[in-house]
PAZAPA-4460 file (N, C-alpha, C; in steps of 0.05 Angstrom, whole numbers, plus 32768, in hexadecimal, padded with zeros to 4 digits):
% residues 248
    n_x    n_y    n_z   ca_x   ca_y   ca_z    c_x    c_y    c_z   seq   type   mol
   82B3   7D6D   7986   829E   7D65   7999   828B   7D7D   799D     1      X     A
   8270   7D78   799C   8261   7D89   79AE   824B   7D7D   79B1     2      X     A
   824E   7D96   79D5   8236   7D94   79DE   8235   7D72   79F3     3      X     A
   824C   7D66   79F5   8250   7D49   79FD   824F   7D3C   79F3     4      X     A
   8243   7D35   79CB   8245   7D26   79B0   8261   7D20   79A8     5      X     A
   826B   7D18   79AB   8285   7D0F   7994   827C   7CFB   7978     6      X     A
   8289   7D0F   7963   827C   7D00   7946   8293   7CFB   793B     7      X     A
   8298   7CDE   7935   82AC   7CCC   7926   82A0   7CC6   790D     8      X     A
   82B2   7CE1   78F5   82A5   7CD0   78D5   82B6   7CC2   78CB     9      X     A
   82B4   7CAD   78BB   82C2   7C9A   78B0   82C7   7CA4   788F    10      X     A
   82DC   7CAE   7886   82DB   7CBE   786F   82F3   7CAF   7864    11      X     A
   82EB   7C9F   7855   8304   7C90   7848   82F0   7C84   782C    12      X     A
   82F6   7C97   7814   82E8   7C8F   77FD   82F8   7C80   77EE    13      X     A
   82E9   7C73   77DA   82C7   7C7C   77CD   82B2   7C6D   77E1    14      X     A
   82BD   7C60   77FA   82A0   7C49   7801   82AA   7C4A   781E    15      X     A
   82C5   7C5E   7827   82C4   7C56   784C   82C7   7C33   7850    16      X     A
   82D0   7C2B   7840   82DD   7C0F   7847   82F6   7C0D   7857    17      X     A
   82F1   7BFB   786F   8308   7BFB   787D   8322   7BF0   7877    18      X     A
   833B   7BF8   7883   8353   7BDB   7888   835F   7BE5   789D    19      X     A
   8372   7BD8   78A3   8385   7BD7   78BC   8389   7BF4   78C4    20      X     A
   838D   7C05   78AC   8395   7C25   78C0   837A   7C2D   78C5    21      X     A
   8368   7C29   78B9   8353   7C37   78C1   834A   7C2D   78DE    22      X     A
   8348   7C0E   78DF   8346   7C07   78F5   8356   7C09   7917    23      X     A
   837A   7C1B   7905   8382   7C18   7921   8386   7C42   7928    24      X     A
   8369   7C49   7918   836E   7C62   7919   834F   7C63   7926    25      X     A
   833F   7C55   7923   832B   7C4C   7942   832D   7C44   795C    26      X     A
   8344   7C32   7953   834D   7C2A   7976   8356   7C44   797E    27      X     A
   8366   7C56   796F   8377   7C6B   7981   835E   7C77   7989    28      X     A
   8345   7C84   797D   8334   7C93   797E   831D   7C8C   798E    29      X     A
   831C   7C7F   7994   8302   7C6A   79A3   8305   7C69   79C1    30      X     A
   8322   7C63   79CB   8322   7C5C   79E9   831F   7C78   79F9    31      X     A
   832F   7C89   79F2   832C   7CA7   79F9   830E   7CB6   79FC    32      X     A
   82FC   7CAC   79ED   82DF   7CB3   79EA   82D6   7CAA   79F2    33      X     A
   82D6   7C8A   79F4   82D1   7C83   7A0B   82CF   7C87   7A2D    34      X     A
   82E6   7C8E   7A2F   82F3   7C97   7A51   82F2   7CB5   7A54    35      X     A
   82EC   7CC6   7A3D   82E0   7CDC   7A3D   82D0   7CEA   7A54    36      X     A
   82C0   7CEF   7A6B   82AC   7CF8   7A74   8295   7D0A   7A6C    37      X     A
   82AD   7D19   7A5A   829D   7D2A   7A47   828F   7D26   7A39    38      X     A
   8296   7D0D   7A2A   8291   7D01   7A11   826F   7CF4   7A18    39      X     A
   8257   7CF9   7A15   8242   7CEF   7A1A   8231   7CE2   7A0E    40      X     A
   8238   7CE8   79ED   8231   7CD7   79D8   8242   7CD2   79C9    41      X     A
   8245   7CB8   79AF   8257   7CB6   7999   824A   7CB5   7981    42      X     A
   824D   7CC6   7975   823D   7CBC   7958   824D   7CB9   7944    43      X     A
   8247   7C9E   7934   8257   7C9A   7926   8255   7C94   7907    44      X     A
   825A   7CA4   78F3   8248   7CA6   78D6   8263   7CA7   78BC    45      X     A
   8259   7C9F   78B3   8269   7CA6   788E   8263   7CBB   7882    46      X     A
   8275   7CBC   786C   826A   7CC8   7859   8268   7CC6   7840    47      X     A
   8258   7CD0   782D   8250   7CD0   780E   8239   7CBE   7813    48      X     A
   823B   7CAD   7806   8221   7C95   7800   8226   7C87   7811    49      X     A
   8238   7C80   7822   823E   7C6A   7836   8245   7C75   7850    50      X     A
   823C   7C61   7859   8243   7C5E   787C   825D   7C4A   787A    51      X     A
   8261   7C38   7879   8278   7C2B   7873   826F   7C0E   7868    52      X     A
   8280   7C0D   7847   827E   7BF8   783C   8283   7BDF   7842    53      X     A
   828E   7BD8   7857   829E   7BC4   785C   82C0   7BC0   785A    54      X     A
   82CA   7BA7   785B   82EC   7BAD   7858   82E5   7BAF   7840    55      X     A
   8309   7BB8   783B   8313   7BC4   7823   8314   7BA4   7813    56      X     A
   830B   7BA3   7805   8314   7B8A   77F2   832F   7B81   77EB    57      X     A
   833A   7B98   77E3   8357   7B97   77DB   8369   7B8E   77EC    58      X     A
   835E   7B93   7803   8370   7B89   7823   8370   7B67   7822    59      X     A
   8356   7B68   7820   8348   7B48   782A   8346   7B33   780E    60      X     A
   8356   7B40   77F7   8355   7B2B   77E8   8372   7B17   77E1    61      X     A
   8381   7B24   77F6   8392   7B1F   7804   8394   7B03   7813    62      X     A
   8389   7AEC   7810   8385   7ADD   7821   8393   7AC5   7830    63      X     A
   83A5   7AD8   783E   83B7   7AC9   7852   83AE   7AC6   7873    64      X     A
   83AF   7AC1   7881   83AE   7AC8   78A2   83B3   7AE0   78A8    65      X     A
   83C7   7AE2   78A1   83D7   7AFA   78A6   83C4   7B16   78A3    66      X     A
   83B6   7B13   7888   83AA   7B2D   787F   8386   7B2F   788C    67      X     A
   837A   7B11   789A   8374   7B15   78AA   8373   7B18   78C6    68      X     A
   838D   7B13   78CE   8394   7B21   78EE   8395   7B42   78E5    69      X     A
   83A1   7B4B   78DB   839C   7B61   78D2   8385   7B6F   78D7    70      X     A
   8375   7B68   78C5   834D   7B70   78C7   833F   7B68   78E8    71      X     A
   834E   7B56   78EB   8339   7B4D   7907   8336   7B60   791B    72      X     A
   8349   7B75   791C   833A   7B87   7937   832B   7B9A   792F    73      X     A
   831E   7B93   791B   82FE   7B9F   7916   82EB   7B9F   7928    74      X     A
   82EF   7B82   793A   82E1   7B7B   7948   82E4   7B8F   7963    75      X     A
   8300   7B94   7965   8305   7B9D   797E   82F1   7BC1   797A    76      X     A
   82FA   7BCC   7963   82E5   7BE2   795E   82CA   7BE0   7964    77      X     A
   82C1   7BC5   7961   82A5   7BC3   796B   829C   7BC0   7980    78      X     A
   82AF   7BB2   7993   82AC   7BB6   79B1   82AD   7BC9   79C1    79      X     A
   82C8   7BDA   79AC   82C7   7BF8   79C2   82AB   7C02   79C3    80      X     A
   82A5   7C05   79AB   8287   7C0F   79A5   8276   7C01   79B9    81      X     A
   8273   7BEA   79B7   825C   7BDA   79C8   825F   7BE8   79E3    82      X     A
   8275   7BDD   79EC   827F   7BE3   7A11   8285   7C08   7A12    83      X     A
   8285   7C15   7A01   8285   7C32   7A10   826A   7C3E   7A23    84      X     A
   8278   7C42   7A34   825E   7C4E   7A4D   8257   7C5F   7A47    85      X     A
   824F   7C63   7A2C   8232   7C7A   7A25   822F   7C77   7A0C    86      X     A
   8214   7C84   7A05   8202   7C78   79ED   821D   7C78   79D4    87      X     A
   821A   7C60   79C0   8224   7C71   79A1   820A   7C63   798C    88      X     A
   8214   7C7E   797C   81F8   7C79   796D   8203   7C71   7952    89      X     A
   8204   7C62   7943   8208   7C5B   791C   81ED   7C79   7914    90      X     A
   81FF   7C87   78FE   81EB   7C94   78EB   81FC   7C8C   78D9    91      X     A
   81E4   7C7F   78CF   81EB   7C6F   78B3   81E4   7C7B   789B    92      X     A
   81ED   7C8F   7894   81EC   7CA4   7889   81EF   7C9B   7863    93      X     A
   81F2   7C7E   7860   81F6   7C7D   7846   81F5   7C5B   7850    94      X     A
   81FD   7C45   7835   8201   7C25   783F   821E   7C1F   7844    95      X     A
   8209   7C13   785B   8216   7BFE   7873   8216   7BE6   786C    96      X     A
   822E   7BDA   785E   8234   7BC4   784F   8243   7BAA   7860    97      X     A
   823D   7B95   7862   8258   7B80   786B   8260   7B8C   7887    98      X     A
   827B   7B8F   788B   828C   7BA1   78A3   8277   7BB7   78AC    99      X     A
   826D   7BC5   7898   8261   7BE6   78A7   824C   7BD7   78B8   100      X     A
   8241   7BC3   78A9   821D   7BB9   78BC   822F   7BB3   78CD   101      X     A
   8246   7BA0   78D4   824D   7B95   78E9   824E   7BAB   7909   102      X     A
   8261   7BC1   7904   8269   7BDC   790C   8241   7BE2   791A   103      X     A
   823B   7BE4   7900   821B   7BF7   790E   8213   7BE8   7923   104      X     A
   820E   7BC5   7925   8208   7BB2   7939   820F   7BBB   794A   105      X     A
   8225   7BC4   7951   823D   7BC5   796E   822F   7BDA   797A   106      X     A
   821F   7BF5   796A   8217   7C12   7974   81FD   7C0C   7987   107      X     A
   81F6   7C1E   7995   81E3   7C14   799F   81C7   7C23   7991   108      X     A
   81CC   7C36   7981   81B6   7C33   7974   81BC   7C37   795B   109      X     A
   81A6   7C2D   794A   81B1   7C36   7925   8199   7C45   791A   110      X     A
   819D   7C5D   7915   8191   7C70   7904   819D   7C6E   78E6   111      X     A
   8189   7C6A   78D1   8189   7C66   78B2   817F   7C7B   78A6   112      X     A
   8189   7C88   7892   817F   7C9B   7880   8163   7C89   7866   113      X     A
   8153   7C8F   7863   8142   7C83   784C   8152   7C70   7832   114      X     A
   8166   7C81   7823   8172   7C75   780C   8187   7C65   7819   115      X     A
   818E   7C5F   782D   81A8   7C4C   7833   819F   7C32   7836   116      X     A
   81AC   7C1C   7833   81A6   7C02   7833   81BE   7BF8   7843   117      X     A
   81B4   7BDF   7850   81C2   7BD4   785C   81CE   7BBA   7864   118      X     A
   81DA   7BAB   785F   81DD   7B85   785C   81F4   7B81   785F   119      X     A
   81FA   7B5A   7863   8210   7B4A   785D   8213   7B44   784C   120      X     A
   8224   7B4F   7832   8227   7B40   7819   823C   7B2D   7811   121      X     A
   8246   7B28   7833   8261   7B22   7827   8256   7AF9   781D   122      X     A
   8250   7AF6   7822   8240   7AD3   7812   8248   7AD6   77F8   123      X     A
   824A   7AF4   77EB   8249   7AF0   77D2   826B   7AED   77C3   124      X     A
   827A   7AF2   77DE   8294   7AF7   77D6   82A5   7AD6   77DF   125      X     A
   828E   7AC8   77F0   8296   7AAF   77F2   82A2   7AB8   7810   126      X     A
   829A   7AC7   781A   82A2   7AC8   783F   827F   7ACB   784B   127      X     A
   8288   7AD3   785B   826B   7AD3   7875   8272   7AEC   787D   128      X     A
   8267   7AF8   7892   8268   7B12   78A6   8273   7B01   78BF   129      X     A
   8292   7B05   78B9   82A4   7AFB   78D3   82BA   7B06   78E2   130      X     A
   82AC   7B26   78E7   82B6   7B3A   78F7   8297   7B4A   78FF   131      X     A
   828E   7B2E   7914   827F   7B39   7926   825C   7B31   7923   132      X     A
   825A   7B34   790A   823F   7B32   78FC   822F   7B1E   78FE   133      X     A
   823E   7B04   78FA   8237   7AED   78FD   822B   7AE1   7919   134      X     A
   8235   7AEC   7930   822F   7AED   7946   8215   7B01   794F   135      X     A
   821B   7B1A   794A   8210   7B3B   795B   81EF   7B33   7945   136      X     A
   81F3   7B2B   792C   81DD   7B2D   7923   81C7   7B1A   7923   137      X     A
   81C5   7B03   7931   81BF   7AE7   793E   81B0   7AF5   7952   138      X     A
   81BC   7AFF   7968   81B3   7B0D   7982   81A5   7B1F   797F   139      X     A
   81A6   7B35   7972   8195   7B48   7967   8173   7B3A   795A   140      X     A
   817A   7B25   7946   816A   7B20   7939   815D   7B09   793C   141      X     A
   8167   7AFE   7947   8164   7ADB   7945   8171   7ACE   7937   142      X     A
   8177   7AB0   7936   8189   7AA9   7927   8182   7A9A   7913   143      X     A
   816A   7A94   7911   815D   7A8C   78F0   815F   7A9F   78E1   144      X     A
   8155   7ABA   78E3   8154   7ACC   78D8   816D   7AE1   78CE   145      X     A
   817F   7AE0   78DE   819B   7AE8   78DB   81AB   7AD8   78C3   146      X     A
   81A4   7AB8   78D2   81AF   7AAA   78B6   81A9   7AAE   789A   147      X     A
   8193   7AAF   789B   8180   7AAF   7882   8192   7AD2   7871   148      X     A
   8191   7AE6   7883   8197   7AF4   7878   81B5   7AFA   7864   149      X     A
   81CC   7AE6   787A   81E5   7AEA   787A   81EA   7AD3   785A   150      X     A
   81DA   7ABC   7863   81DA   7AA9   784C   81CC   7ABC   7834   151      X     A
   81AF   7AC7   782F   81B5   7AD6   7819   81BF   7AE7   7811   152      X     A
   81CD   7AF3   781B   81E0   7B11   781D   81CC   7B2B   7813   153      X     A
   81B3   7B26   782C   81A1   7B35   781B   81B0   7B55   7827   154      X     A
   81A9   7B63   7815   81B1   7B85   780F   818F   7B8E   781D   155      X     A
   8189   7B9D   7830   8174   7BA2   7840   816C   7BC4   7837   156      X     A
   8154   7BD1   7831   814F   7BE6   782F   814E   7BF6   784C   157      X     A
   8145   7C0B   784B   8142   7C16   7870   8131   7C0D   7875   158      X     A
   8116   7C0C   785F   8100   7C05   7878   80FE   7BE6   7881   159      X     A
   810C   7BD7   7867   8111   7BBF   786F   811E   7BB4   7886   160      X     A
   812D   7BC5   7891   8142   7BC8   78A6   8135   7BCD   78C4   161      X     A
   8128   7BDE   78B7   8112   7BEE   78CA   8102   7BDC   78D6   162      X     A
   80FD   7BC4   78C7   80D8   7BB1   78CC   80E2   7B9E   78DB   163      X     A
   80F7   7B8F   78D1   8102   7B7F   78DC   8119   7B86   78FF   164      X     A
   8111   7B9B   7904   8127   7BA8   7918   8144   7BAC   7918   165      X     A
   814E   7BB0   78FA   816B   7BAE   78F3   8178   7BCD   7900   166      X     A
   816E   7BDA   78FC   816D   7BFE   78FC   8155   7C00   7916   167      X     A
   8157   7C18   7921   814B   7C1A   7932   8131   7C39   7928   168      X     A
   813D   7C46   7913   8128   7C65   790B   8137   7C5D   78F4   169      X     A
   8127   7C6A   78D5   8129   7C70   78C3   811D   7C92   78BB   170      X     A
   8138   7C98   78AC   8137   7CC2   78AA   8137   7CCB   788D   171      X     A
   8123   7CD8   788B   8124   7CE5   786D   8139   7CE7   786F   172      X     A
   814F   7CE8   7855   8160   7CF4   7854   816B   7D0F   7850   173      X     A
   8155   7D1E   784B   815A   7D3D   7851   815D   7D40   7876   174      X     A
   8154   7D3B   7880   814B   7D38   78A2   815E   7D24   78AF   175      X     A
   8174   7D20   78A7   8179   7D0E   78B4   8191   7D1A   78C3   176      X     A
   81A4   7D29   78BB   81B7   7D3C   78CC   81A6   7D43   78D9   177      X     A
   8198   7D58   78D3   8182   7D60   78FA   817C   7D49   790A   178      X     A
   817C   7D37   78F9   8168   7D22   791E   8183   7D15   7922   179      X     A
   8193   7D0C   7910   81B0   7D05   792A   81BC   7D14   7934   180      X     A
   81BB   7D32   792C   81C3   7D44   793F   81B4   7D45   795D   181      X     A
   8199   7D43   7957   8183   7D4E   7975   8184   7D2F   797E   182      X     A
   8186   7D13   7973   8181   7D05   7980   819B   7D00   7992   183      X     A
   81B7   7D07   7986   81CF   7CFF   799B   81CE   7D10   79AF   184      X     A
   81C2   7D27   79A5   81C1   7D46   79C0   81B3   7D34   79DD   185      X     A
   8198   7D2A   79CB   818B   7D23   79DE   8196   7D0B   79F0   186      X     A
   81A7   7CF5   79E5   81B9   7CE6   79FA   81C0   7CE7   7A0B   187      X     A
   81D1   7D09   79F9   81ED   7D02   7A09   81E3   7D18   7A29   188      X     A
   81BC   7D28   7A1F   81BB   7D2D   7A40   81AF   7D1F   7A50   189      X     A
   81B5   7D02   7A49   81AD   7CEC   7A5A   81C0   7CE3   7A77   190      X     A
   81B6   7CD1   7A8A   81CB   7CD1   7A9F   81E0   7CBC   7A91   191      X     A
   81FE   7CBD   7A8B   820D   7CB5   7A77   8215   7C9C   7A8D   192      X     A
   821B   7CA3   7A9F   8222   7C86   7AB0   8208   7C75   7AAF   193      X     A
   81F8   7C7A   7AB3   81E5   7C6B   7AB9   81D8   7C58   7AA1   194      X     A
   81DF   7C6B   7A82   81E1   7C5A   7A64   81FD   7C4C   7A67   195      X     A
   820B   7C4C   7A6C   8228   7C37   7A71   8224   7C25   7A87   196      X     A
   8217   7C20   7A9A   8213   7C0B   7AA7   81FD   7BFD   7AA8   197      X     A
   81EA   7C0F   7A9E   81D3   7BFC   7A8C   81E3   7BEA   7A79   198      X     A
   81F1   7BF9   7A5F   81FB   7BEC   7A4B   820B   7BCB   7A4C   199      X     A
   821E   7BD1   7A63   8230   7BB8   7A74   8220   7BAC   7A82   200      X     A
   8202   7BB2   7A92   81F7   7B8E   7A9C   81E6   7B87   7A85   201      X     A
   81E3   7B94   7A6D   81D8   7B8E   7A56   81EA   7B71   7A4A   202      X     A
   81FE   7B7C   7A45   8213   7B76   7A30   821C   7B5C   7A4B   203      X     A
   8222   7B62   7A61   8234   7B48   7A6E   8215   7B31   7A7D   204      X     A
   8205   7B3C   7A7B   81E9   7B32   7A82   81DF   7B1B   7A7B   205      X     A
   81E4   7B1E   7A64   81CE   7B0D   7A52   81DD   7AF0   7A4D   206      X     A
   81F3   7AEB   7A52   81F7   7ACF   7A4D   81FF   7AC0   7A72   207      X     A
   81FA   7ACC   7A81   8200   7AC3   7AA0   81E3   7ABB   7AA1   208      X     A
   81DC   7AA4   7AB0   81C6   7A9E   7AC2   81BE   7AB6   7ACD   209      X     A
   819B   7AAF   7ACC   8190   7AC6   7AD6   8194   7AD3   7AF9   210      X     A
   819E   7AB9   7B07   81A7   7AC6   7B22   81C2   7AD9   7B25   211      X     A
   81D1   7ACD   7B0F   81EA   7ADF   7B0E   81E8   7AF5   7B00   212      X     A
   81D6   7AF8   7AF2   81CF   7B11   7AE2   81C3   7B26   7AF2   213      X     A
   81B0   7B23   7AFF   819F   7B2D   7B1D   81B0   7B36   7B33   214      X     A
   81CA   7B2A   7B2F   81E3   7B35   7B4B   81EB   7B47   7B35   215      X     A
   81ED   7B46   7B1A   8202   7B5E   7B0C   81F2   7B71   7B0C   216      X     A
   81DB   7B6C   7B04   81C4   7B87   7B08   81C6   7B98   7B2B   217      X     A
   81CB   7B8A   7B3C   81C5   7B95   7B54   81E1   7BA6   7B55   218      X     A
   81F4   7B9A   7B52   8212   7BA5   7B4D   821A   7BC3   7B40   219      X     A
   8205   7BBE   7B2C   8208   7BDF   7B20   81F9   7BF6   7B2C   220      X     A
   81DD   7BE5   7B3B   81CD   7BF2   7B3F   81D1   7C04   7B5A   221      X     A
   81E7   7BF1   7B6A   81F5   7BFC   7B87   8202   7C10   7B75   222      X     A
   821B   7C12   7B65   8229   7C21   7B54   8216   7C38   7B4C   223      X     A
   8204   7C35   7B3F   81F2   7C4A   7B3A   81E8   7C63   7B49   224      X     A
   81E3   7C51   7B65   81D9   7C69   7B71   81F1   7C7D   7B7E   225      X     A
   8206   7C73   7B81   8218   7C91   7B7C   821A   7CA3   7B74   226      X     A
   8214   7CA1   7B58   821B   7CB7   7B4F   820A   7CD2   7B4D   227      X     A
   8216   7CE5   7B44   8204   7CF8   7B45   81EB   7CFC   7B30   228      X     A
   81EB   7CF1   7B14   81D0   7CF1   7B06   81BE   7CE7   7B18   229      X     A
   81BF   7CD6   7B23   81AD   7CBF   7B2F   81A2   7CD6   7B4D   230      X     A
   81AE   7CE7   7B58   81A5   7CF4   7B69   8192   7D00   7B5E   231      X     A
   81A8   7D11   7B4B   8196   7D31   7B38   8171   7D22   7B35   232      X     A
   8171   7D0A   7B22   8160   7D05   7B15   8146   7CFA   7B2B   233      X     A
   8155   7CEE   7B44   8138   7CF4   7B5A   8134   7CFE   7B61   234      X     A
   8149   7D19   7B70   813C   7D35   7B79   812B   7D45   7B63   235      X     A
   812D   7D45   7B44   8123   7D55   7B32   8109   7D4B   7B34   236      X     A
   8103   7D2A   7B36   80E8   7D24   7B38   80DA   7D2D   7B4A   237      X     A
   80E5   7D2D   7B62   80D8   7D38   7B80   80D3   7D55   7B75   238      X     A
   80E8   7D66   7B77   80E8   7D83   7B6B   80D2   7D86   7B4D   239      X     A
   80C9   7D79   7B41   80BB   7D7B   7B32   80C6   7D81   7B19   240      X     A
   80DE   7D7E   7B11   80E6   7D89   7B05   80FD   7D80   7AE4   241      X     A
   8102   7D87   7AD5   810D   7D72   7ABA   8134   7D6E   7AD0   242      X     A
   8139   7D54   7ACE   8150   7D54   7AD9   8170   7D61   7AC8   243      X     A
   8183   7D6E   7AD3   8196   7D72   7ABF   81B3   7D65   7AC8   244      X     A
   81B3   7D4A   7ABD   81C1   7D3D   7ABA   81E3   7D46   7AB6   245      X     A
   81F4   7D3F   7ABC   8212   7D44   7AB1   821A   7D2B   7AAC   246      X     A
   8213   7D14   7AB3   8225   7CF4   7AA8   8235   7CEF   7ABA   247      X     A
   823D   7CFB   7AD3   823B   7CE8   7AE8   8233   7CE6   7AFE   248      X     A
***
């Protein structure tokens, strides 16, 4: 860790394809960083040409129940990610295939290097994106357009990614270690509670009626003003001054 960044690389070659240990070597790694205080950003990247290919084939051609209960708490990896009370960022540092696009969805933001590409190919293997994708990518995108994508198993360039709002920045790839370096710096000196309870009336918001959504907003917002960012950051305005945050 530094600096309040924690960086999780996924180094399992030639492609960072997942299976069951990889997956229950996230759960160990995830909740702790989570409940961290310290912990103020997560960034989370591959390496070589990929960010993560998707599952391992070899696992999943396997096709019993069995070998998908196995794979299924992929999903739960993507929740920790969703629900942790402070920013995590995907640097997609290479392609984000099947499972990896699924994973980047869950981040709350996705930074793309220029040469990486990104899609659902699994249509072509005679499955769908059904650890997570099928759902997170509907909401993100709409759901004509999600389908369309998932049914062609189109493979997406960055800027393609980029136009359509798949990715959120596209980075030379010489430049692209510096800006996920300065951009998690810059996160993680954000008020960190106050990106985690943003994040939760986000995430539990949007499918409650809008009156019940308006009591969860008010709920955090009592919650909010406790803490101490929330002080710092209106005395600094009064004081005139840049606020310095600690995350809680």
């Amino acid at each position: 860790m530094s600096d309040g960044v924690a960086t999780i690389t996924i180094d399992r070659p030639p492609a960072n394809a997942f299976n069951p240990a990889l997956i229950t070597e996230f759960l160990s790694v995830l909740p702790p960083l989570a409940d961290d205080p310290d912990v103020r950003c997560i960034v989370l990247r591959g390496t070589g040409r990929f960010f993560v290919a998707g599952a391992d084939i070899a696992v999943m051609r396997d096709l019993t129940e069995a070998t998908q209960r196995a794979m299924r708490p992929w999903v739960d990896v993507q929740r920790a990610l969703e629900t942790a009370p402070k920013p995590v960022v995907a640097a997609l540092n290479g392609h984000a295939l099947g499972g990896g696009a699924e994973l980047a969805l869950a981040c709350d933001m996705r930074v793309m290097t220029e040469s990486a590409t990104i899609g659902f190919p699994e249509i072509s293997l005679g499955l769908f994106p059904g650890a997570g994708g099928s759902q997170r990518l509907p909401r993100l995108l709409g759901a004509h357009r999600a389908k369309l994508l998932m049914i062609e198993g189109t493979r997406l360039t960055s800027a393609e990614a980029l136009r359509i709002g798949l990715v959120d920045r596209v980075v030379p790839d010489a430049e692209f270690d510096e800006h996920i370096r300065s951009t998690a710096h810059s996160l993680a000196n954000k008020p960190t509670r106050t990106i985690g309870l943003l994040k939760r009336v986000v995430e539990e918001g949007r499918t409650l009626p809008l009156d019940q959504a308006l009591d969860l907003e008010f709920s955090a917002v009592l919650e909010l003003i406790g803490t101490a960012d929330t002080a710092e950051g209106l005395q600094a305005f009064l004081d005139k001054r840049a606020p310095t945050f600690t995350g809680r």
